[in-house]
C-alpha positions in Angstrom: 9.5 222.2 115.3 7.4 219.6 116.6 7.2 217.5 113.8 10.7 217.1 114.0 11.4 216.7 117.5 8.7 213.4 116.5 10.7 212.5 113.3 13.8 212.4 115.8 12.0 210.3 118.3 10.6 207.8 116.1 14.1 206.8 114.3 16.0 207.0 117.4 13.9 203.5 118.5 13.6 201.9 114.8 17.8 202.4 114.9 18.0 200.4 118.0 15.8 197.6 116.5 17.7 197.2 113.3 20.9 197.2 115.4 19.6 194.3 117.9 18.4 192.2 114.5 21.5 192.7 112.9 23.5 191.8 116.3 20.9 189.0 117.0 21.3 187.5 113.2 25.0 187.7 113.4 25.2 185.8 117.0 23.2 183.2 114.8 25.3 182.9 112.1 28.1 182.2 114.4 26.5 179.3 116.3 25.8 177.8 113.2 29.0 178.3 112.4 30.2 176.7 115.6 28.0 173.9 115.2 29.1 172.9 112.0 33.0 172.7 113.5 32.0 170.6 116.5 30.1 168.2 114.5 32.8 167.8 111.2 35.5 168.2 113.1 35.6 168.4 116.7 33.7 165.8 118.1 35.1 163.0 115.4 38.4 163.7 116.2 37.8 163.6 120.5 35.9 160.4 119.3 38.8 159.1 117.6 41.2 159.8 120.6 38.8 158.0 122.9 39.0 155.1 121.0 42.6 154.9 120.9 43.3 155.1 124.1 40.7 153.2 125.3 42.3 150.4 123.2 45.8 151.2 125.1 45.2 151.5 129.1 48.6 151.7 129.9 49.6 154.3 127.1 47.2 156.3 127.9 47.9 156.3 131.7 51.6 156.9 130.3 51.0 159.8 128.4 48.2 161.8 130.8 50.7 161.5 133.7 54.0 162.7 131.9 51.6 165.4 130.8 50.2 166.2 134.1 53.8 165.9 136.2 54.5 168.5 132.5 52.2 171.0 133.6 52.2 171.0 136.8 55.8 171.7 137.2 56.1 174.3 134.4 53.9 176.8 135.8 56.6 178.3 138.1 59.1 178.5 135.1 56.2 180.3 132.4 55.6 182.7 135.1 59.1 183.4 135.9 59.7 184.2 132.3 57.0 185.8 131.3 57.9 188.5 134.3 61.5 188.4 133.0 60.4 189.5 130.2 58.0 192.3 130.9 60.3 193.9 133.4 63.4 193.5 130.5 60.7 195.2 128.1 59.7 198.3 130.1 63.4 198.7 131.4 64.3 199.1 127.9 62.0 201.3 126.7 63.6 204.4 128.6 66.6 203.7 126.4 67.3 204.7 122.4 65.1 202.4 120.4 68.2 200.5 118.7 70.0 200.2 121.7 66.8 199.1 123.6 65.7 196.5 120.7 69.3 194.6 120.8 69.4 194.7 124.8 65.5 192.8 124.0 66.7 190.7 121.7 69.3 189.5 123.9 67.7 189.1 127.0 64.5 187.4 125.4 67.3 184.9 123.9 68.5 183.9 127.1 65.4 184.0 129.3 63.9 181.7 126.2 67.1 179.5 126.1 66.9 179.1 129.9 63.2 178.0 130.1 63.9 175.7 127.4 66.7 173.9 129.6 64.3 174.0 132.5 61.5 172.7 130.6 63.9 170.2 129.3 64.8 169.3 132.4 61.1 168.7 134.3 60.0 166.9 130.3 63.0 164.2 131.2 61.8 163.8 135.0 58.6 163.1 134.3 59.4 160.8 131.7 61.8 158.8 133.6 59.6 158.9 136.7 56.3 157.5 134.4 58.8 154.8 132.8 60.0 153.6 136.4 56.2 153.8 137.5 55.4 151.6 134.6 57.7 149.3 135.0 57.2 148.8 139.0 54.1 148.1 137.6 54.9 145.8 135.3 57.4 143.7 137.7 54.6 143.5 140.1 52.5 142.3 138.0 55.1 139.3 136.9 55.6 138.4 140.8 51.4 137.8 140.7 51.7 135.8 138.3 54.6 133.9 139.4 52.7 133.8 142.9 49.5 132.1 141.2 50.8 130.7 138.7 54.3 129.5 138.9 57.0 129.4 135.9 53.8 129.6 133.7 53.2 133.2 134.7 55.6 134.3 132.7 53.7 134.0 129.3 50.5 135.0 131.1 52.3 138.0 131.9 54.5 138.4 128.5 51.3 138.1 127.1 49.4 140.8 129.2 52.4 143.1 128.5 51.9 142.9 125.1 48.8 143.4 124.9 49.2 146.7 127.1 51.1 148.0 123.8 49.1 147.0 121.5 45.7 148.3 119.7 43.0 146.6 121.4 39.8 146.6 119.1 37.3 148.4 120.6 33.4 147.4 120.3 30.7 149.8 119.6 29.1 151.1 123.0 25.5 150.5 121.5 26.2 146.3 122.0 24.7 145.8 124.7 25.6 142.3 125.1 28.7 143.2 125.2 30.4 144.1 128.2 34.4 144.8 127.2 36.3 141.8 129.1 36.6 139.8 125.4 40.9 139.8 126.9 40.2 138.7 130.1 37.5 135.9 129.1 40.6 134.6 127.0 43.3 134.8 129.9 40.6 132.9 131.9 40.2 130.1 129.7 43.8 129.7 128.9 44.1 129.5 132.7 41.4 127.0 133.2 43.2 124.9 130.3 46.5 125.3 131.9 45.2 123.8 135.4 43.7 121.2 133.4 46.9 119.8 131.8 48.8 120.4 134.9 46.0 118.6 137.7 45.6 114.9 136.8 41.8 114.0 135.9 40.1 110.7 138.4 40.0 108.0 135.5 43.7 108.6 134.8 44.9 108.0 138.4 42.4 105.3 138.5 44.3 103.6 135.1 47.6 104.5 136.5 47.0 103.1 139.8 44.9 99.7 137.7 48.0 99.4 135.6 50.5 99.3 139.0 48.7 96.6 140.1 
């Protein structure tokens, strides 16, 4: 009898460690798992998106705040029909199965057919309301450079415009003697040119004014 009230004793802890080391090899298995995914796949592909929209400013500004204005102004709407729906689901229930699957059926067809108007609806408003934004933007940016600039402004900003929609190559971060501003360095020297054609240098007043006399 006491024998095997020590043979019971002894297994009951030996059970518990094999089922922690199988638990604890398994919870391995799946961060290596996990670990493979991030670094094949997850990681290259954020990396990827951070490029791109690194290289377009004003897309990217575009796209996050139709997105936002998106989610924002669809939680009222998901939560509306997903309440529509569990109270048509539980009302039917009390009624024949056939009957009760047709009346869900047609309710979850027009609660889905209005939420897709109303999303419709709030996906059109925030993409008119980011174009406007964008282009507010973009006319005040023309009257800057019609400010500083005059009538030559406008291919300073035709140009900066186009570049907003373009790709914009993107250096490694590792350069450190790099620091990004490869566009503006260019719009600064075209704009040092431009004053320099337009402002008259001393020796060619002085050969103007020589030739006068």
């Amino acid at each position: 009898m006491n024998d095997n009230t020590n043979t019971a004793g002894n297994s009951l802890p030996t059970g518990l460690d094999d089922l922690a080391s199988y638990l604890e090899g398994a919870s391995l298995v799946v961060l290596a798992y996990t670990d493979i995914i991030e670094r094949k796949y997850a990681r290259p592909a954020l990396d990827k998106l951070s490029r791109y929209f690194l290289g377009q400013p004003l897309t990217m500004t575009w796209v996050t705040t139709t997105l936002t204005l998106f989610a924002v102004m669809s939680i009222l709407p998901v939560l509306s029909f997903i309440g529509l729906s569990v109270f048509a689901l539980c009302s039917s229930m009390s009624i024949a199965l056939t009957f009760g699957i047709a009346v869900v059926i047609a309710l979850e067809t027009m609660f889905a057919t209005v939420l897709l108007l109303v999303l419709g609806g709030i996906l059109l408003f925030s993409f008119v309301f980011t174009t406007f934004g964008a282009m507010a933007y973009l006319t005040f940016r023309l009257g800057q450079h019609l400010q500083a600039q005059g009538r030559f402004g406008i291919a300073e900003w035709a140009q900066e415009t186009k570049q907003h929609f373009t790709s914009v190559s993107v250096k490694p971060e590792d350069n450190d003697d790099s620091d990004g501003s490869g566009v503006l360095v260019a719009h600064d020297a075209s704009d040092k040119v431009k004053s320099e054609d337009r402002s008259p240098s001393p020796s060619r007043s002085l050969m103007t004014s020589s030739g006068s006399t």
